[in-house]
N, C-alpha and C positions, 0 to 999 in steps of 0.2 A: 612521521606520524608517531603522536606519544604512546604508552601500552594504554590509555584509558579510547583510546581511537583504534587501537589493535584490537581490543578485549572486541567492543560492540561490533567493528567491523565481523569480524570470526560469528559472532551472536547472529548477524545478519545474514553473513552467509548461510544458516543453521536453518535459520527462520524461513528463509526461501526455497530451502526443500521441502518442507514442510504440504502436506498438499488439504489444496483449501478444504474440501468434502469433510476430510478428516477434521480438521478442526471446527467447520460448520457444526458438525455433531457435537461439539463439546460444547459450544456458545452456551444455551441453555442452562447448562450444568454451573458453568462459572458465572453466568450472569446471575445466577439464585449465591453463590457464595458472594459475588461482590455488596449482592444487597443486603445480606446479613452480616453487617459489619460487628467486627470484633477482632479489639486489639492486640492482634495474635501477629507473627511470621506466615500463619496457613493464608489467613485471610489476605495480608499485601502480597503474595505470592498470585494469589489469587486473581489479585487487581491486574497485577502484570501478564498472567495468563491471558486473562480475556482484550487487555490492551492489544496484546500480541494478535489476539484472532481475529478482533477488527481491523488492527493495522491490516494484515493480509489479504481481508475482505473489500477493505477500500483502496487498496492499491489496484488489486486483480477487475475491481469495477473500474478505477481510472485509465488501467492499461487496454482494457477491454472496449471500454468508450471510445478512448483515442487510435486505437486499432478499425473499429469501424468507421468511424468519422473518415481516417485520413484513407481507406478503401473503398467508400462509398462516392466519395470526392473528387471527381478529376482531376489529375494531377497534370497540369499544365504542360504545354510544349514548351519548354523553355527556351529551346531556339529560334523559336515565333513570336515567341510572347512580344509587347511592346515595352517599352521598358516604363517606369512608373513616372510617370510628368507631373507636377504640378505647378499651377500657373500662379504664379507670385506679383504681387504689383507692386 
């Protein structure tokens, strides 16, 4: 892994402690900076901030989704099951 895949990795690790609530509260705040755009460091900082709280927002919804799906879902007796045929001609 080169340092430009170190770097993010480590950022990510960072990111995932992060707790969502906390940053739900901030959304608001940077979503009114990202709309008042201006050719500043504050402002692309800005962008990045709120990228960041959605990325976490839509992860915790996808993990959250596929958590209930695959609990809600019988998971097959594998040792029963038949095994998957299709008829070919």
């Amino acid at each position: 892994m080169n340092n430009l895949e170190n770097s993010l990795n480590k950022i990510a690790e960072t990111i995932l402690h992060l707790d969502e609530a906390s940053l739900t509260s901030l959304w608001d705040k940077y979503k009114s900076k990202v709309e008042q755009f201006s050719p500043s460091a504050e402002w692309e900082k800005a962008v990045i901030i709120f990228a960041i709280i959605n990325a976490i927002r839509a992860k915790n919804t996808i993990f959250n989704e596929n958590l209930l799906k695959n609990q809600s879902s019988p998971q097959p007796d594998k040792s029963k099951a038949t095994p998957y045929l299709k008829l070919v001609k």
